[in-house]
DRENLUMLUM-709542 format. One record per residue (C-alpha): residue number from 1; residue in one letter; y, x, z. Coordinates in steps of 0.1 Angstrom, whole numbers, always signed. Each point is the difference from the previous one (the first is absolute). Example, Ala and Ser with C-alpha at 12.3 -4.5 7.8 and 13.67 -1.06 7.14 Angstrom:
<rs>
<r num="1" residu="A" yy="-45" xx="+123" zz="+78"/>
<r num="2" residu="S" yy="+34" xx="+14" zz="-7"/>
</rs>
This chain:
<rs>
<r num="1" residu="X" yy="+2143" xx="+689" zz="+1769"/>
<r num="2" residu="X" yy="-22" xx="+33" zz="+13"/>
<r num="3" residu="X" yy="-13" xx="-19" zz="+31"/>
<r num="4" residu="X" yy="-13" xx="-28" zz="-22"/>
<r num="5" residu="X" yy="-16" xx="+21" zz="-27"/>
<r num="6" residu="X" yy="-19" xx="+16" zz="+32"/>
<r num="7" residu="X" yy="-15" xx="-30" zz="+15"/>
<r num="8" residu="X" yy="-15" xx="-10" zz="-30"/>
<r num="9" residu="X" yy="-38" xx="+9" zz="+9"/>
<r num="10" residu="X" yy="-29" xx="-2" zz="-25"/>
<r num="11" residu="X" yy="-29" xx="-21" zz="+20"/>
<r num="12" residu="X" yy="-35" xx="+4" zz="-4"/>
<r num="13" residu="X" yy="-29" xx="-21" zz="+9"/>
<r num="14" residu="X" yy="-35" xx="+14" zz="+2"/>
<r num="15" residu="X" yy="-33" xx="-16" zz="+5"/>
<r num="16" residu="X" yy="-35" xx="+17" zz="-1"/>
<r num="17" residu="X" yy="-34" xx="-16" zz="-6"/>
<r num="18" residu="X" yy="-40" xx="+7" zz="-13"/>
<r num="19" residu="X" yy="-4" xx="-13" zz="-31"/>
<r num="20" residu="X" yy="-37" xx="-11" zz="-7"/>
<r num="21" residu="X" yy="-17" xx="+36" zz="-12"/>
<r num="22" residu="X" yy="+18" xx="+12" zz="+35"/>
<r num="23" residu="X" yy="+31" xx="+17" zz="-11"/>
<r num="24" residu="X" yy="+33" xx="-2" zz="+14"/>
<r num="25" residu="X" yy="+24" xx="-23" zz="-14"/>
<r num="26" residu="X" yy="+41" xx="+8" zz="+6"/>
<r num="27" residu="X" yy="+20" xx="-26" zz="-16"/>
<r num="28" residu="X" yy="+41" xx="+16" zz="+7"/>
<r num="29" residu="X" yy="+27" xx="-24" zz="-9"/>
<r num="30" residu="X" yy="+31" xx="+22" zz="-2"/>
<r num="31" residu="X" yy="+34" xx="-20" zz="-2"/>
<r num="32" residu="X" yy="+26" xx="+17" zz="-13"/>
<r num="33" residu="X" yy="+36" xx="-21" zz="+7"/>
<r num="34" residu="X" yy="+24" xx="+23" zz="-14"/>
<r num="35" residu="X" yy="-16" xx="-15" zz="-36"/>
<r num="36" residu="X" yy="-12" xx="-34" zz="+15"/>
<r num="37" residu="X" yy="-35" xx="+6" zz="-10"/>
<r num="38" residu="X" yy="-35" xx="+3" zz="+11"/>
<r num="39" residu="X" yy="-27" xx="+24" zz="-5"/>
<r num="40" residu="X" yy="-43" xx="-9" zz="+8"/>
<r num="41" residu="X" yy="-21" xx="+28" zz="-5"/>
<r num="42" residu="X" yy="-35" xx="+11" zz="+16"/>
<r num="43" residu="X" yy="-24" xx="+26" zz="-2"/>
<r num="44" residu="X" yy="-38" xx="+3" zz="+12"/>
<r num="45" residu="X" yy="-15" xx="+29" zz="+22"/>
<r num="46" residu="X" yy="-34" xx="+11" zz="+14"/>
<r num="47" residu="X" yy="+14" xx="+0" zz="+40"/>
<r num="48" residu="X" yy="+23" xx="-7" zz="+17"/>
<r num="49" residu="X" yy="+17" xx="+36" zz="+8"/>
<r num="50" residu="X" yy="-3" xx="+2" zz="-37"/>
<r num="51" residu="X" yy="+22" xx="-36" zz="-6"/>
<r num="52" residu="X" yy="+24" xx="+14" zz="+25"/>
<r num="53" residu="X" yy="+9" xx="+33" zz="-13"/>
<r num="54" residu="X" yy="+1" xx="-19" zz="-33"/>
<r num="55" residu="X" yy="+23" xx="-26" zz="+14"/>
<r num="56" residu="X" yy="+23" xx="+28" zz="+12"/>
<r num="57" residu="X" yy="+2" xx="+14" zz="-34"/>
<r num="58" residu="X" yy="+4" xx="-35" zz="-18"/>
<r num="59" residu="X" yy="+29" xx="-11" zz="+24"/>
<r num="60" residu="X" yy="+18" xx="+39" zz="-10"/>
<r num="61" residu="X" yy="-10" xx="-9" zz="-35"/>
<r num="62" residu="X" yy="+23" xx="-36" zz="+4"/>
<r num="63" residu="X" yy="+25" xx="+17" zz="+13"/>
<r num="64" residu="X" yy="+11" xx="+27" zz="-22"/>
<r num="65" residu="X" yy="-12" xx="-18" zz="-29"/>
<r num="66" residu="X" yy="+19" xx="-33" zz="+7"/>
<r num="67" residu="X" yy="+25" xx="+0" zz="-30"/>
<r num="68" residu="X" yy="-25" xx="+11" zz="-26"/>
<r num="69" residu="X" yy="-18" xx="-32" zz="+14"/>
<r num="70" residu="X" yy="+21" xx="-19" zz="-6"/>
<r num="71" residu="X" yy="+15" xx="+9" zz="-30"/>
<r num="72" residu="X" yy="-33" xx="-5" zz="-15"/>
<r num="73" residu="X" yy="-19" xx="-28" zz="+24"/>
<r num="74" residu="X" yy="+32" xx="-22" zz="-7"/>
<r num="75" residu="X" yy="+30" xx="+10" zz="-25"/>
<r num="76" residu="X" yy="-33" xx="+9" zz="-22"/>
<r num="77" residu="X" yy="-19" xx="-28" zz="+8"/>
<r num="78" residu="X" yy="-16" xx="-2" zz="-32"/>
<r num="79" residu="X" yy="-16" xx="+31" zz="+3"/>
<r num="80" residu="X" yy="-21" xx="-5" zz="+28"/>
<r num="81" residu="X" yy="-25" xx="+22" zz="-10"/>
<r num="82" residu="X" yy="+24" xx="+29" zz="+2"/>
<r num="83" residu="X" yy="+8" xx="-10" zz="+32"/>
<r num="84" residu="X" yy="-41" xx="-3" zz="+9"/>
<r num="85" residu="X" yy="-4" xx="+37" zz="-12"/>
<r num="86" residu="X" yy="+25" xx="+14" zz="+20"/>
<r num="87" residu="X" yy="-15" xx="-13" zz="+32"/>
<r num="88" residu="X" yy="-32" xx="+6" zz="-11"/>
<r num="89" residu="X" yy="+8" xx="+39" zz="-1"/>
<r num="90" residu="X" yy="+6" xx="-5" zz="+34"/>
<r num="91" residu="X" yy="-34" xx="-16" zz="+7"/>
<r num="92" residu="X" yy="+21" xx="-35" zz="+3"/>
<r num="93" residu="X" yy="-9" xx="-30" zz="-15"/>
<r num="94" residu="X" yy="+24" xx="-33" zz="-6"/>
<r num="95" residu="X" yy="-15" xx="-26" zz="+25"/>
<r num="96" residu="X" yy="+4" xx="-33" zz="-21"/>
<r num="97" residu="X" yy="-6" xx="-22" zz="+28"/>
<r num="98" residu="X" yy="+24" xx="-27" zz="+9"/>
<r num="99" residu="X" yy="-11" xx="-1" zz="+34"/>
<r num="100" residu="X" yy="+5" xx="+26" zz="+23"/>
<r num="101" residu="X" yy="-14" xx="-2" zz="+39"/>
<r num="102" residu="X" yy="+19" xx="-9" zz="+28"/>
<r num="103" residu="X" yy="-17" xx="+24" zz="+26"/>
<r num="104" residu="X" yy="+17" xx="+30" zz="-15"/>
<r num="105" residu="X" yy="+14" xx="+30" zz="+14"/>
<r num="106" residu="X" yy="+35" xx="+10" zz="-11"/>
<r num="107" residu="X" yy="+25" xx="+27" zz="+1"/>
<r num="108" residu="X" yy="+38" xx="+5" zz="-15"/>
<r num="109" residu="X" yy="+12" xx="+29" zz="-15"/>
<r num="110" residu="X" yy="+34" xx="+14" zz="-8"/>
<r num="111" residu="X" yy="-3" xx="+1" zz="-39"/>
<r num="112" residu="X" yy="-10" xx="+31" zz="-15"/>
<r num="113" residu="X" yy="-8" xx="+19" zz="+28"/>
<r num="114" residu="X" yy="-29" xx="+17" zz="+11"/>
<r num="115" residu="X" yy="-28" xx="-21" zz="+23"/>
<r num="116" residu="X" yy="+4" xx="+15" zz="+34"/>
<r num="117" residu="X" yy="-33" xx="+9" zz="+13"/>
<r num="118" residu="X" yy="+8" xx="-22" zz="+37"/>
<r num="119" residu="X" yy="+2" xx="-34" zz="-18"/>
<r num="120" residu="X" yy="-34" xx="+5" zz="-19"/>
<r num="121" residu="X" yy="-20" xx="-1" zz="+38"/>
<r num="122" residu="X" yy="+8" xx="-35" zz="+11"/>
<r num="123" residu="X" yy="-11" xx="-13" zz="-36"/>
<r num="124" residu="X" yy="-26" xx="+21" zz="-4"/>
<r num="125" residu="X" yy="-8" xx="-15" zz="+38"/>
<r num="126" residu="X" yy="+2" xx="-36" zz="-14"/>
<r num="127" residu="X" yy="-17" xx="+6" zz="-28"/>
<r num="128" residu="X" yy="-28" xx="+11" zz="+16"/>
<r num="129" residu="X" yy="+0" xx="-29" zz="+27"/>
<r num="130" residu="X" yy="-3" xx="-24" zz="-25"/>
<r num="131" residu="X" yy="-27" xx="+19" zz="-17"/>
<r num="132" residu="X" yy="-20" xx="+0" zz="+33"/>
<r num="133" residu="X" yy="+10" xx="-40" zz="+2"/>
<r num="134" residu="X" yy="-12" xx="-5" zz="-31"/>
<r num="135" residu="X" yy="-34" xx="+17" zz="+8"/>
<r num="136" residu="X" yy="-4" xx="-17" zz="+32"/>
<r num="137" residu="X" yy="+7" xx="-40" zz="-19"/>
<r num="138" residu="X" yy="-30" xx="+13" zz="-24"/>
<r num="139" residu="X" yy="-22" xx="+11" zz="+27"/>
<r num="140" residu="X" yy="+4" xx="-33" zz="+19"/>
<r num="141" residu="X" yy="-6" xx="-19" zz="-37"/>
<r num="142" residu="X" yy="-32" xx="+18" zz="-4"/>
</rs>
């Protein structure tokens, strides 16, 4: 039973993008299977060093905060706006939308642990690659 509780991994998907008044945009989509559920949040930042050290303190935040989530994102559904507050202390906010983007860079983490520093440089790597992509489709549809 110990070797299946440990190779249950929380999964997070991550995208970044420049809203129109030219803030960043990171949309996370945590997944949490030990409770079945999932988790969209974002938050908005002036740079992109600032969305990234934000991003490493959002992902901490989901992971030692994953059974208050849930306990009030689901069991409580009806009080979402608890739910809302709690991320917003965080400087999280629930990301409503049904669709999430395809092109998204993801890691899986041991629930409950700390977010090892190593995994954070290939999606902070992504992240920025499809920033620049993103940069380069608008300066060719100029």
């Amino acid at each position: 039973m110990a070797a299946r509780i440990s190779s249950v991994r929380n999964d997070y998907r991550c995208t970044i993008d420049r809203n129109q008044s030219g803030k960043y945009c990171v949309r996370i989509q945590a997944r949490y299977p030990r409770h079945a559920w999932t988790l969209g949040v974002f938050f908005l930042a002036s740079s992109f060093d600032r969305a990234m050290k934000r991003l490493e303190d959002a992902l901490d935040f989901l992971q030692r905060q994953e059974e208050k989530l849930w306990f009030w994102g689901v069991d409580r559904a009806e009080d979402m706006g608890f739910s809302a507050e709690f991320l917003k202390e965080a400087g999280l906010f629930l990301d409503r939308r049904n669709e999430f983007p395809r092109k998204a860079t993801s890691i899986s983490l041991a629930p409950e642990r700390q977010v090892p520093a190593f995994v954070l440089g290939p999606m902070r790597r992504g992240l920025a690659e499809s920033v620049e992509m993103s940069r380069s489709a608008a300066a060719v549809g100029d």
